[in-house]
PQR file with spaces between the fields and no chain letter, atoms N, CA, C, O and H, PARSE charges and radii, in Angstrom:
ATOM       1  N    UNK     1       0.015   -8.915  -13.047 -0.4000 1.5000
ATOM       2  CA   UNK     1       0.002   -7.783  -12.150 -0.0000 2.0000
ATOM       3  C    UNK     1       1.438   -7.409  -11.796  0.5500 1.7000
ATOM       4  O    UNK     1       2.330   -8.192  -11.472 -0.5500 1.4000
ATOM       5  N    UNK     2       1.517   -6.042  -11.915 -0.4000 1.5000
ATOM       6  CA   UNK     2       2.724   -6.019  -11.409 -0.0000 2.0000
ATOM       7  C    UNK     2       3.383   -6.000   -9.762  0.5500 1.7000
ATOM       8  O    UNK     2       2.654   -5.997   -8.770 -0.5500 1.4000
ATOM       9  H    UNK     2       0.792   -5.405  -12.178  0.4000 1.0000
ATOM      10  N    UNK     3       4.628   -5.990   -9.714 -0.4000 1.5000
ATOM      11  CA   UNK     3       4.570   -6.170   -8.035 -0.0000 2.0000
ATOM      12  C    UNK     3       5.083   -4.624   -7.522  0.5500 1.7000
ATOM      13  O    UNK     3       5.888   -3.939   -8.154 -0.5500 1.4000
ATOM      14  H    UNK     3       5.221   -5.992  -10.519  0.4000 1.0000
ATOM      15  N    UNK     4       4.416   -4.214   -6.193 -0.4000 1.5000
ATOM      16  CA   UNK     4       3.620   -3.252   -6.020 -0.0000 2.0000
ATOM      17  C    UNK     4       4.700   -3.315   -4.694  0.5500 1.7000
ATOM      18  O    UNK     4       5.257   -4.369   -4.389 -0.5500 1.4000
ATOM      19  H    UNK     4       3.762   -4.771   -5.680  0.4000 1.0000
ATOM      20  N    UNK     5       4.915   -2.042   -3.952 -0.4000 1.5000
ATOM      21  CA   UNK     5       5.797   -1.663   -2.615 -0.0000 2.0000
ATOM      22  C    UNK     5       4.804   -1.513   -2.037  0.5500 1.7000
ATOM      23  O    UNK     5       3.777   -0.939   -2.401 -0.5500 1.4000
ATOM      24  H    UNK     5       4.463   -1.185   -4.200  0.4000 1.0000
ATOM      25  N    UNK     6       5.140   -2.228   -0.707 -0.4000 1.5000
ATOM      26  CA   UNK     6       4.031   -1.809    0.157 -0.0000 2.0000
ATOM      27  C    UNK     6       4.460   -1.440    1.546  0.5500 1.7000
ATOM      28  O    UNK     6       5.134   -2.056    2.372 -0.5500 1.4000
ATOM      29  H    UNK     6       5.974   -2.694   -0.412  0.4000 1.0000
ATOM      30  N    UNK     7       3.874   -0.241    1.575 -0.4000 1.5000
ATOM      31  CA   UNK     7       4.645    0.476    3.112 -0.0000 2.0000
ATOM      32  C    UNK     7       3.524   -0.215    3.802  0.5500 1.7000
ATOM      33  O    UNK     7       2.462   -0.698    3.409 -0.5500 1.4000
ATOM      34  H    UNK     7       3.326    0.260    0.905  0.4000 1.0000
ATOM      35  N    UNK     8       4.303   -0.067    5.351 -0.4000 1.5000
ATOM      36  CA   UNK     8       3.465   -1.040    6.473 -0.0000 2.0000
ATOM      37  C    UNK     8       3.846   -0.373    7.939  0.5500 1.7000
ATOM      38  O    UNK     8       4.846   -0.704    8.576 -0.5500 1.4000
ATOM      39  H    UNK     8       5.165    0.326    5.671  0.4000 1.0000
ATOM      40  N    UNK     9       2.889    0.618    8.368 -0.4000 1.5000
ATOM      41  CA   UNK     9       3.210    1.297    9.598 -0.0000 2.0000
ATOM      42  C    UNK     9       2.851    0.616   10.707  0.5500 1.7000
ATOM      43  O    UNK     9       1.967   -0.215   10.501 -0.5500 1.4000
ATOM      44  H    UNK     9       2.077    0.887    7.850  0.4000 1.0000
ATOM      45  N    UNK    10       3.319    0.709   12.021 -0.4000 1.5000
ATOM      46  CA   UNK    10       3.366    0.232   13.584 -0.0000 2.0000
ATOM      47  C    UNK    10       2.728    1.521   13.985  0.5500 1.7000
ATOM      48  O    UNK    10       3.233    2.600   13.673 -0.5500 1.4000
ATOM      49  H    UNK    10       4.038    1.384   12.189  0.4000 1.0000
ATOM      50  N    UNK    11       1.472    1.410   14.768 -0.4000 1.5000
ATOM      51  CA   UNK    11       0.982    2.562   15.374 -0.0000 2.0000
ATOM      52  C    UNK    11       0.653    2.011   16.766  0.5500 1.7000
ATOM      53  O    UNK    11       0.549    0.792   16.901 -0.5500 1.4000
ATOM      54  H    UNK    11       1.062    0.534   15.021  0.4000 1.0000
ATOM      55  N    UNK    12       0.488    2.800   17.767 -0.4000 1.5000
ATOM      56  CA   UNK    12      -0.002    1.868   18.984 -0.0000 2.0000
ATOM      57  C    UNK    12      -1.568    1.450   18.757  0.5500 1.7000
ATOM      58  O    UNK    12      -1.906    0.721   19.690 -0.5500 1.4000
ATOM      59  H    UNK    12       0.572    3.790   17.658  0.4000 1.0000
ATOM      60  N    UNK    13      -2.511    1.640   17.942 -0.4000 1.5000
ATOM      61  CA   UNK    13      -3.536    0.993   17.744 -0.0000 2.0000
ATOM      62  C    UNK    13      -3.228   -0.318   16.877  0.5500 1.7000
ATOM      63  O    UNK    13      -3.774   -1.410   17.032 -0.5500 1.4000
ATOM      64  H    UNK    13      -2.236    2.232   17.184  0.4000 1.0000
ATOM      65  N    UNK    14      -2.482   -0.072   16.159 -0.4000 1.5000
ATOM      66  CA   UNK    14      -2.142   -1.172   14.948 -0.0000 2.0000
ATOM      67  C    UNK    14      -1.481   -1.033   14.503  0.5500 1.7000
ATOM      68  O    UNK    14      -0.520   -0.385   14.916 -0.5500 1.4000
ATOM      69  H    UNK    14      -2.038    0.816   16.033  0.4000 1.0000
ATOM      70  N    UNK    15      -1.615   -1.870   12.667 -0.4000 1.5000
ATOM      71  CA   UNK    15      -0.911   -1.498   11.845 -0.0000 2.0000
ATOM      72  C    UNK    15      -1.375   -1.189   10.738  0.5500 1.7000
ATOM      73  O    UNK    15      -2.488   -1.676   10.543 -0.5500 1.4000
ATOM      74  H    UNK    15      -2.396   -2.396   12.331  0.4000 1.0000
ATOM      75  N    UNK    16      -0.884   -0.431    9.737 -0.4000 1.5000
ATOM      76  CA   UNK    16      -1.495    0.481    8.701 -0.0000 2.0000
ATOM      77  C    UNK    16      -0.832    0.172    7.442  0.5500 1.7000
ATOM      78  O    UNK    16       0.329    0.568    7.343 -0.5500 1.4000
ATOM      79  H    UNK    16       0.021   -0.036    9.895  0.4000 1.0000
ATOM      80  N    UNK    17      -1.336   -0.451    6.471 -0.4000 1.5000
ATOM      81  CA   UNK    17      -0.107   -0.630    5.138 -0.0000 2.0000
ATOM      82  C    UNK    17      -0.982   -0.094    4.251  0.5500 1.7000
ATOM      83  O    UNK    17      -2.206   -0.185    4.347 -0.5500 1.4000
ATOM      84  H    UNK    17      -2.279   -0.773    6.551  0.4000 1.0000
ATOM      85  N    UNK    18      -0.173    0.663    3.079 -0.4000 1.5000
ATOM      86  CA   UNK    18      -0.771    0.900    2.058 -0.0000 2.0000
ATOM      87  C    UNK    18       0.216    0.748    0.712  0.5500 1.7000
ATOM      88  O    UNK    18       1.409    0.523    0.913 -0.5500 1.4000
ATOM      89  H    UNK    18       0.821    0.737    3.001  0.4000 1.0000
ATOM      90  N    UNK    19      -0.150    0.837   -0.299 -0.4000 1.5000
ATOM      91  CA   UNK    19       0.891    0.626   -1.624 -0.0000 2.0000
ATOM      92  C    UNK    19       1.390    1.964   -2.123  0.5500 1.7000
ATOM      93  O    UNK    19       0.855    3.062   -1.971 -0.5500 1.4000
ATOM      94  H    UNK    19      -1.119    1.020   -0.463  0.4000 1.0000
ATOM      95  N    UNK    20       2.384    1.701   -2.674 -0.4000 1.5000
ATOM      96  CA   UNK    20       3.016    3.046   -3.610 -0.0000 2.0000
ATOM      97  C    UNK    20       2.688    2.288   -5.081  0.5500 1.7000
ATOM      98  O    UNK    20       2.709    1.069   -5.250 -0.5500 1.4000
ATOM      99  H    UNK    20       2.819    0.809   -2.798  0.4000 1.0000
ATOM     100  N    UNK    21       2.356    3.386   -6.184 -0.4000 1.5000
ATOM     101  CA   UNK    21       2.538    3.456   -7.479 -0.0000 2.0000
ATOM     102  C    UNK    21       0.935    2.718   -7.777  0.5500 1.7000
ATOM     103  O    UNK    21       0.908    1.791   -8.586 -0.5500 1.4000
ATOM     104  H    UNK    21       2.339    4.376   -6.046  0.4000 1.0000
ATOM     105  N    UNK    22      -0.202    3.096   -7.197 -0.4000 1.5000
ATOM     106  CA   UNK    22      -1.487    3.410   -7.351 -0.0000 2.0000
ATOM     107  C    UNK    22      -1.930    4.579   -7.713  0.5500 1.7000
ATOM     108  O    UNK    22      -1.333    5.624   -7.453 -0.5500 1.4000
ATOM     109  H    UNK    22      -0.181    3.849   -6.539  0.4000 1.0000
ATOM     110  N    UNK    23      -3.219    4.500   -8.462 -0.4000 1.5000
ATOM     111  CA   UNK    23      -3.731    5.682   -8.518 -0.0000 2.0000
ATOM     112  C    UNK    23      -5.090    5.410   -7.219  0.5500 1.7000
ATOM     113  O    UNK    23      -5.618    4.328   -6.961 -0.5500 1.4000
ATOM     114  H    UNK    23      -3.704    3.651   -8.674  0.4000 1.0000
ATOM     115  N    UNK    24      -5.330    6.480   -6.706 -0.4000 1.5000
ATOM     116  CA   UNK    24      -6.536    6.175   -5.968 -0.0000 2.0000
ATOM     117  C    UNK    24      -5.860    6.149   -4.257  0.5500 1.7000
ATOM     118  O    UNK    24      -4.815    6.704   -3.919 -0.5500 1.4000
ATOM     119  H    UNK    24      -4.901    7.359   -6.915  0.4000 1.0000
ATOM     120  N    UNK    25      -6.652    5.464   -3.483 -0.4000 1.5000
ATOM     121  CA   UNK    25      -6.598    5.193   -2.235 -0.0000 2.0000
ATOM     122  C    UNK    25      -7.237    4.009   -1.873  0.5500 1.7000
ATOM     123  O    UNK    25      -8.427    3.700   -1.943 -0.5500 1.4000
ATOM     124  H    UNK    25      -7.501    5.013   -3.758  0.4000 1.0000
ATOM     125  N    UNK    26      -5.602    2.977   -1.205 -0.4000 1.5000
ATOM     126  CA   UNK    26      -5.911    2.254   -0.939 -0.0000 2.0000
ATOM     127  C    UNK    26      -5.118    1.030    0.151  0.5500 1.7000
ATOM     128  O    UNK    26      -4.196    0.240   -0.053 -0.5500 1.4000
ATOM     129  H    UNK    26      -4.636    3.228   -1.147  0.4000 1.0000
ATOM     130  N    UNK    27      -6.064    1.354    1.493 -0.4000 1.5000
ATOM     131  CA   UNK    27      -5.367    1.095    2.707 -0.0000 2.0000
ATOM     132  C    UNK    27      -5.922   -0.227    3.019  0.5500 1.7000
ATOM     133  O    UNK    27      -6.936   -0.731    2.537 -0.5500 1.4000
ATOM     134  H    UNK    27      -6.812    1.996    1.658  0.4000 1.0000
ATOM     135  N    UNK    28      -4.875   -0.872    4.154 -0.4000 1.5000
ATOM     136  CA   UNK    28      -5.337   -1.516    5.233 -0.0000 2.0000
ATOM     137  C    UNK    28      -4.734   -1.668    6.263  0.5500 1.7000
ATOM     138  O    UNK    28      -3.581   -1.249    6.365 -0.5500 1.4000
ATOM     139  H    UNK    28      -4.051   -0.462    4.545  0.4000 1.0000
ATOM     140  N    UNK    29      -5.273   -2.210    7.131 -0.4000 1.5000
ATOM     141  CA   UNK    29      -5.603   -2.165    8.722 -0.0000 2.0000
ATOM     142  C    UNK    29      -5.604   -3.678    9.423  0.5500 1.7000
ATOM     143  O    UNK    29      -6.509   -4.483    9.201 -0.5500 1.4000
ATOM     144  H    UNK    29      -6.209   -2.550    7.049  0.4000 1.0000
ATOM     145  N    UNK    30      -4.393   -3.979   10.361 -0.4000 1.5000
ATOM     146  CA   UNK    30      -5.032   -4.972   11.402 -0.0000 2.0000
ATOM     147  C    UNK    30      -4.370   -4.799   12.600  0.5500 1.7000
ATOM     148  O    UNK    30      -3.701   -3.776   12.746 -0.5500 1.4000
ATOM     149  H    UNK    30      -3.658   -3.325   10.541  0.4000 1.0000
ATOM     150  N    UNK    31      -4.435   -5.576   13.438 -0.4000 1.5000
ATOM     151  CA   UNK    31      -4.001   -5.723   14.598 -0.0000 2.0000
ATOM     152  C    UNK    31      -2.041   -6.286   14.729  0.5500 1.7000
ATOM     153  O    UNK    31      -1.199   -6.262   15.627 -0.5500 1.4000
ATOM     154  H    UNK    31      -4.979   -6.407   13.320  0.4000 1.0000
ATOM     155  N    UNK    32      -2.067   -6.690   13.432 -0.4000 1.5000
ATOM     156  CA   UNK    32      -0.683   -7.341   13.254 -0.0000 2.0000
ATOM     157  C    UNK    32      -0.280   -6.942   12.141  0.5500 1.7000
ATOM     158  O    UNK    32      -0.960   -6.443   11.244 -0.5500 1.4000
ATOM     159  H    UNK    32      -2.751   -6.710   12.702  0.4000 1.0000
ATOM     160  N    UNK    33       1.027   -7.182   12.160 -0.4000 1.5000
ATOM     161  CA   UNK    33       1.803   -6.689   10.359 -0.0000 2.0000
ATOM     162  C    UNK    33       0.913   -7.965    9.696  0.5500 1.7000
ATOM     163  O    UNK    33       0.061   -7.565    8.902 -0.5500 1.4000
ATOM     164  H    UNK    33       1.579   -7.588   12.888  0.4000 1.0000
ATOM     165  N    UNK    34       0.955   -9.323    9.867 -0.4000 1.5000
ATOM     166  CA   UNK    34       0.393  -10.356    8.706 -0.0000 2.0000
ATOM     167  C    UNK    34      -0.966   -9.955    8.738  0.5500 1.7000
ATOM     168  O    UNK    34      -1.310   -9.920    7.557 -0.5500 1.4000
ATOM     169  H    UNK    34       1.646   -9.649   10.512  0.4000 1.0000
ATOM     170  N    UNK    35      -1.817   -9.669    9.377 -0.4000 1.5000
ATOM     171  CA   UNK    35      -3.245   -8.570    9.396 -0.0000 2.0000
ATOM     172  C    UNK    35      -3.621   -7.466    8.239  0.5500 1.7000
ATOM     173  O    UNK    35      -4.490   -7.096    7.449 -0.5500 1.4000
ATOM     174  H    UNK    35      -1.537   -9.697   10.336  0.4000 1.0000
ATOM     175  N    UNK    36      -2.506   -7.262    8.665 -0.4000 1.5000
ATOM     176  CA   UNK    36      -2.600   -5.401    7.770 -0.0000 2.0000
ATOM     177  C    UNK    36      -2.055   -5.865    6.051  0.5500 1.7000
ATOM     178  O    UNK    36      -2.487   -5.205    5.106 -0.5500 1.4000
ATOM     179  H    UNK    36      -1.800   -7.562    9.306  0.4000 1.0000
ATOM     180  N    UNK    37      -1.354   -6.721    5.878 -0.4000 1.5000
ATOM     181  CA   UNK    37      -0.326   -6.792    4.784 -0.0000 2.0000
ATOM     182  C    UNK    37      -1.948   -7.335    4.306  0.5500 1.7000
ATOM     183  O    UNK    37      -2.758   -6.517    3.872 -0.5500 1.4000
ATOM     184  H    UNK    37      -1.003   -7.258    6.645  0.4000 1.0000
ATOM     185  N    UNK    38      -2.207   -8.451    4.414 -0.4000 1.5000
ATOM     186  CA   UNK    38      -3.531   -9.470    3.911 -0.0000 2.0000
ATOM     187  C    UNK    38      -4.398   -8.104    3.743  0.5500 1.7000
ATOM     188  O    UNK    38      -4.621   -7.791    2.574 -0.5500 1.4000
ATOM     189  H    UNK    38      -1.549   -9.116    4.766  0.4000 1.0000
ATOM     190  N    UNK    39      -4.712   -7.586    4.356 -0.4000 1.5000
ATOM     191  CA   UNK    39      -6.210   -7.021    4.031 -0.0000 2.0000
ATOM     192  C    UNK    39      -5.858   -5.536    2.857  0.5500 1.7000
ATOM     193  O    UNK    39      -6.725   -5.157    2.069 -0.5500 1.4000
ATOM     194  H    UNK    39      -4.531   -7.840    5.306  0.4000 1.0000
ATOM     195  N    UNK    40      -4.543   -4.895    2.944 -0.4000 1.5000
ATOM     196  CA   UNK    40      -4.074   -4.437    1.738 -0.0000 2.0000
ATOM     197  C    UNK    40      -4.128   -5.344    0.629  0.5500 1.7000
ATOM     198  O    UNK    40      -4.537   -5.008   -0.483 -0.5500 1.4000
ATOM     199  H    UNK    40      -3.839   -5.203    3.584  0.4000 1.0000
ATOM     200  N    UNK    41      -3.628   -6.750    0.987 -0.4000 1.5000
ATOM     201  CA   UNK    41      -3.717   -7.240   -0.535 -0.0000 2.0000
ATOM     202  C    UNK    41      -4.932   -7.386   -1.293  0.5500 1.7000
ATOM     203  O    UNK    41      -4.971   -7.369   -2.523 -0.5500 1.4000
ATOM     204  H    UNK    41      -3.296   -7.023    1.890  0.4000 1.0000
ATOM     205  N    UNK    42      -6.233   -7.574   -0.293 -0.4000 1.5000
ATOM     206  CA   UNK    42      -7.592   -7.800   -0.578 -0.0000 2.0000
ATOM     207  C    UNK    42      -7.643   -6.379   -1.105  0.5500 1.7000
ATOM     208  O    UNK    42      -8.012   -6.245   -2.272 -0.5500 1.4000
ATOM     209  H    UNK    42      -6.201   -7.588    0.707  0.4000 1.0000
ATOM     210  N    UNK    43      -7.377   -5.481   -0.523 -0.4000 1.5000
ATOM     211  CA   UNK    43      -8.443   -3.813   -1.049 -0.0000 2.0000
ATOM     212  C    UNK    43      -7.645   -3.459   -2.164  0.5500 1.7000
ATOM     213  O    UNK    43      -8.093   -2.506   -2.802 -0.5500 1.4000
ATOM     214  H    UNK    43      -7.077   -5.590    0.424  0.4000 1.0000
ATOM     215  N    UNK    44      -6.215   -4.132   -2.727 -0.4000 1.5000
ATOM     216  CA   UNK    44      -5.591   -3.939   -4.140 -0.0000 2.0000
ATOM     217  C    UNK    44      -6.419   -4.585   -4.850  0.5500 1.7000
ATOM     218  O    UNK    44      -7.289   -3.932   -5.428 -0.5500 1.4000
ATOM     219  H    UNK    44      -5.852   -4.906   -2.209  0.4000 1.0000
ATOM     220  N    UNK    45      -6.378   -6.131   -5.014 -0.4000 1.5000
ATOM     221  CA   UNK    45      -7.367   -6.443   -5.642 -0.0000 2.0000
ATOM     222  C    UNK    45      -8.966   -6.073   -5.960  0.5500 1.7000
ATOM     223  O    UNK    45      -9.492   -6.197   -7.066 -0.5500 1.4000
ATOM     224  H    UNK    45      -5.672   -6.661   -4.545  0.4000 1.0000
ATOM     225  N    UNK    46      -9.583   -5.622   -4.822 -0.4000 1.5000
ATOM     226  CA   UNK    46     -11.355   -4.960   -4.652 -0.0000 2.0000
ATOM     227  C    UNK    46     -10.478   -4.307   -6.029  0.5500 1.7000
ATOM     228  O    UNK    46     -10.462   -4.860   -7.129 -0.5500 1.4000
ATOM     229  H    UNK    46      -9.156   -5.521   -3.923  0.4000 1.0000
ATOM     230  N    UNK    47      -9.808   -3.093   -5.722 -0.4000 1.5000
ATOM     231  CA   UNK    47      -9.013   -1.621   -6.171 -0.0000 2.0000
ATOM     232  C    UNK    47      -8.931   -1.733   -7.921  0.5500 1.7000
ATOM     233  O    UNK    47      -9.281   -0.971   -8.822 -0.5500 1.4000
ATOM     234  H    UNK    47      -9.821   -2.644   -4.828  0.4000 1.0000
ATOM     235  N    UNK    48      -8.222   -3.219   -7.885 -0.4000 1.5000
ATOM     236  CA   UNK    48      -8.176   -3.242   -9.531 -0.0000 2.0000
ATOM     237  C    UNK    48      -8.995   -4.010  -10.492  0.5500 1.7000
ATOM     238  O    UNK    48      -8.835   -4.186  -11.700 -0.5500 1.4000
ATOM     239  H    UNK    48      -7.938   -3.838   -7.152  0.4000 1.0000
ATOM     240  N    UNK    49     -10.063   -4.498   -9.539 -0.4000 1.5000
ATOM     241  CA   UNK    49     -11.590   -5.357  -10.235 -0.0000 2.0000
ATOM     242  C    UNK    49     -12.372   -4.383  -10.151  0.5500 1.7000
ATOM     243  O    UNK    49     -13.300   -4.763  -10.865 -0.5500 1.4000
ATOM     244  H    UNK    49     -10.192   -4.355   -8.558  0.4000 1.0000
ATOM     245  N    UNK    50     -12.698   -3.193   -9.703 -0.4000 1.5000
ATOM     246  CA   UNK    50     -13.242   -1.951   -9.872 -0.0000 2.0000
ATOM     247  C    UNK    50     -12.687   -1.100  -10.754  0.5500 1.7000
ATOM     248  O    UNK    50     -13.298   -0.527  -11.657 -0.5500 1.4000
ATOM     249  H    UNK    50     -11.943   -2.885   -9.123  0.4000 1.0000
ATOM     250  N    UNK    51     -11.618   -1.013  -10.526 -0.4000 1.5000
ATOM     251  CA   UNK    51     -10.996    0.390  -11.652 -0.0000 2.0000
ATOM     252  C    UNK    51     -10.348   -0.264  -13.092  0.5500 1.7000
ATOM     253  O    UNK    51     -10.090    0.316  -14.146 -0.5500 1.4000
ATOM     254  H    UNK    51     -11.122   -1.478   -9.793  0.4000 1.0000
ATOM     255  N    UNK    52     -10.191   -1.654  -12.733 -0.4000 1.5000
ATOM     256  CA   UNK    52      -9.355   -2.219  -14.041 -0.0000 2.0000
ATOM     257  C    UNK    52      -7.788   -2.001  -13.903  0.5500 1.7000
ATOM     258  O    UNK    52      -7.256   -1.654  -12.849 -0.5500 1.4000
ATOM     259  H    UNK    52     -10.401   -2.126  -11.876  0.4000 1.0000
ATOM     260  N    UNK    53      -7.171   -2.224  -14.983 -0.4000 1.5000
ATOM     261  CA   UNK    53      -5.664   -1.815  -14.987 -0.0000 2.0000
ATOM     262  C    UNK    53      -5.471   -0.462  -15.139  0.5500 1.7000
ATOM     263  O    UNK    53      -4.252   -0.344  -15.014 -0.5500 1.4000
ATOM     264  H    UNK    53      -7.603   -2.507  -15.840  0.4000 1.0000
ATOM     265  N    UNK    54      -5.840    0.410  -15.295 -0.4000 1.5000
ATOM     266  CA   UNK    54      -5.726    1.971  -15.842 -0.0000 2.0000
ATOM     267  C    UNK    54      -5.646    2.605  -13.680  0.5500 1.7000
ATOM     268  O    UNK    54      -5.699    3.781  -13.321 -0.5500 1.4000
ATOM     269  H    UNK    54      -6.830    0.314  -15.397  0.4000 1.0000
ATOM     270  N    UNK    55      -5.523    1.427  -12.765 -0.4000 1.5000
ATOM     271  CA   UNK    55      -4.788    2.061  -11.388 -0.0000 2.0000
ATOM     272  C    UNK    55      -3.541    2.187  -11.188  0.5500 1.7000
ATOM     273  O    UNK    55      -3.093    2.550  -10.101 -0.5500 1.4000
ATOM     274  H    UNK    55      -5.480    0.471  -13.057  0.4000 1.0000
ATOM     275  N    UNK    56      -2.686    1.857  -12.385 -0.4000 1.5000
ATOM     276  CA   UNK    56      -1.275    1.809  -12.074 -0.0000 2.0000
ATOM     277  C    UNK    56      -0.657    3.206  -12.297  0.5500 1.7000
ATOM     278  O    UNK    56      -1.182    3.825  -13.222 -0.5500 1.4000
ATOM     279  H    UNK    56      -3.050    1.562  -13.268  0.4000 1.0000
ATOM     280  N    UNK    57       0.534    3.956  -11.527 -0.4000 1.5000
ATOM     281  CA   UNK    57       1.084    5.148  -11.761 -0.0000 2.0000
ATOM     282  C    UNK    57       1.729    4.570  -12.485  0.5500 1.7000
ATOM     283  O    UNK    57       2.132    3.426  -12.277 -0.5500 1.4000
ATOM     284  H    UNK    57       0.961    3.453  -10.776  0.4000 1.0000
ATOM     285  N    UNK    58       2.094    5.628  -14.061 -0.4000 1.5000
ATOM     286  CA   UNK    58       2.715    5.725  -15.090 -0.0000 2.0000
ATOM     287  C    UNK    58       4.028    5.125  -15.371  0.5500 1.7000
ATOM     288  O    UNK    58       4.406    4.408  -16.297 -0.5500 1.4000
ATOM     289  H    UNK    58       1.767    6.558  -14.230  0.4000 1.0000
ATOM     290  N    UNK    59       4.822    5.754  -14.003 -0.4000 1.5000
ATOM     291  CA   UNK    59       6.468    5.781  -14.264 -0.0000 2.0000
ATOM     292  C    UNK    59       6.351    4.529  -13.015  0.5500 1.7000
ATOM     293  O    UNK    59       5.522    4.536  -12.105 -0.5500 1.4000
ATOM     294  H    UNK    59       4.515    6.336  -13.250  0.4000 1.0000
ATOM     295  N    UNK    60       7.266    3.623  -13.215 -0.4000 1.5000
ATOM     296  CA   UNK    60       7.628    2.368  -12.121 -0.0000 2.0000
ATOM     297  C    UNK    60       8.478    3.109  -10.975  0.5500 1.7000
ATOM     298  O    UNK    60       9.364    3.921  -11.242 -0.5500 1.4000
ATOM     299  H    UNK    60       7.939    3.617  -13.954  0.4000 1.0000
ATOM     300  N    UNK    61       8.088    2.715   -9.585 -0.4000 1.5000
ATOM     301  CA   UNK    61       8.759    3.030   -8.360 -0.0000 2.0000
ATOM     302  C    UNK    61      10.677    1.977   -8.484  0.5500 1.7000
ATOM     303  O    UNK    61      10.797    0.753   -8.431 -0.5500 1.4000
ATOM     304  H    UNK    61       7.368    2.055   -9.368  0.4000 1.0000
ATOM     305  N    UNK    62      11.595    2.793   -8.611 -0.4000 1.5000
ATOM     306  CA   UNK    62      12.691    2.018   -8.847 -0.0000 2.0000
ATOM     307  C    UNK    62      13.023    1.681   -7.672  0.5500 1.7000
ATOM     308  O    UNK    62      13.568    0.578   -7.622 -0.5500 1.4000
ATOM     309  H    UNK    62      11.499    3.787   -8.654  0.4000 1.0000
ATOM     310  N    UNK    63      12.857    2.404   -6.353 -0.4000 1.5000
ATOM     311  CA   UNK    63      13.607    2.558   -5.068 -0.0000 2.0000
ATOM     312  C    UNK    63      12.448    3.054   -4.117  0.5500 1.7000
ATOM     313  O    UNK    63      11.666    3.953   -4.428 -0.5500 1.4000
ATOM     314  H    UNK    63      12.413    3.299   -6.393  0.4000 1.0000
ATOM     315  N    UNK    64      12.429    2.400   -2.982 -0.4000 1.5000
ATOM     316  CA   UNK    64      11.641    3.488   -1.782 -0.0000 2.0000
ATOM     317  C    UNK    64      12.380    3.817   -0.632  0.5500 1.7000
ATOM     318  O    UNK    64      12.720    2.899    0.114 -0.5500 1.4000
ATOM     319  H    UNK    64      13.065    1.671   -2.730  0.4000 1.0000
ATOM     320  N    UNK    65      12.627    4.760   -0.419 -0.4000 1.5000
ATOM     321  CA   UNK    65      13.608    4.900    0.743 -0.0000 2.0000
ATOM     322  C    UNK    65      12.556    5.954    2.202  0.5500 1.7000
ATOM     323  O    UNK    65      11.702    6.797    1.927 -0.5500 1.4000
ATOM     324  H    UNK    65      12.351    5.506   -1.025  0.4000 1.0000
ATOM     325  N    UNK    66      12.903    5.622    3.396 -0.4000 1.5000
ATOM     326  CA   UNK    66      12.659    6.481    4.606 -0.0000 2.0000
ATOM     327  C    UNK    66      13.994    7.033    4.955  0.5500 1.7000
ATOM     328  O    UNK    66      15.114    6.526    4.904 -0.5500 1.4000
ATOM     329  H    UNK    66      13.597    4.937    3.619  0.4000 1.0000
ATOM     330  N    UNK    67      13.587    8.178    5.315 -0.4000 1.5000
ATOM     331  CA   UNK    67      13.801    9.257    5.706 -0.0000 2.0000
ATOM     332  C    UNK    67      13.247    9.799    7.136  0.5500 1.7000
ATOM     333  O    UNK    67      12.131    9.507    7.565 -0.5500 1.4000
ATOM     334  H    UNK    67      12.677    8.590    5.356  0.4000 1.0000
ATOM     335  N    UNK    68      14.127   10.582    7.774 -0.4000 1.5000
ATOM     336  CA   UNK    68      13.754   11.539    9.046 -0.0000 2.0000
ATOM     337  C    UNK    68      14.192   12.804    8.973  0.5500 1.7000
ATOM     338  O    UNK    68      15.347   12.965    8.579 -0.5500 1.4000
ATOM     339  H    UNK    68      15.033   10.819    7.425  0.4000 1.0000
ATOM     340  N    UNK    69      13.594   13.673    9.238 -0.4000 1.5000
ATOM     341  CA   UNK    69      14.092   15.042    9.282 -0.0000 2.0000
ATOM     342  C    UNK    69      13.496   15.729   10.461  0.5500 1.7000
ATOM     343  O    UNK    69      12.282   15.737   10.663 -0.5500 1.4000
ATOM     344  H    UNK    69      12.656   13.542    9.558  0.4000 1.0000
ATOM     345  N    UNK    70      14.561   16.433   11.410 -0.4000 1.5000
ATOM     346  CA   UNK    70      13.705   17.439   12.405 -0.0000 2.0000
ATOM     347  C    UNK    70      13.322   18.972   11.536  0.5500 1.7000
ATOM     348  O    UNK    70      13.965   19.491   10.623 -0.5500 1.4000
ATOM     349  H    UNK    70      15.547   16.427   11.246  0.4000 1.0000
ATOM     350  N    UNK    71      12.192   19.393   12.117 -0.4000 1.5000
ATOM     351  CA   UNK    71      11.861   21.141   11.518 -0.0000 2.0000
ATOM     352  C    UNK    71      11.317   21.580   12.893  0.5500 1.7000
ATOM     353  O    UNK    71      10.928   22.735   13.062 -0.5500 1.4000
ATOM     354  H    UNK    71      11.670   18.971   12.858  0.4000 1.0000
């Protein structure tokens, strides 16, 4: 498998992580960053014992960067 970026948001309910360089949708959710990270790793796996390998985006993520912008 390859290794996969995984963004991981702070919300005041929780926390929210999901992966870059999937095809599809595929989140998770806990009360804590080690919460949220675990149960993304479970719904990658559900993600690629359902769809197979053909979930990976094409081109490899080299870099992920954040950003802010006011509009």
């Amino acid at each position: 498998m390859p290794q996969l970026k995984i963004i991981v948001e702070k919300h005041p309910e929780g926390y929210v992580a999901y992966p870059l360089g999937l095809k599809g949708v595929v989140v998770g959710e806990g009360d804590t960053y080690e919460e949220a990270f675990a149960d993304v790793k479970s719904a990658i796996k559900f993600h690629m014992e359902t769809f197979g390998k053909d979930i990976y985006e094409t081109e490899e993520i080299m870099e992920t960067f954040v950003a802010e912008v006011a509009v």
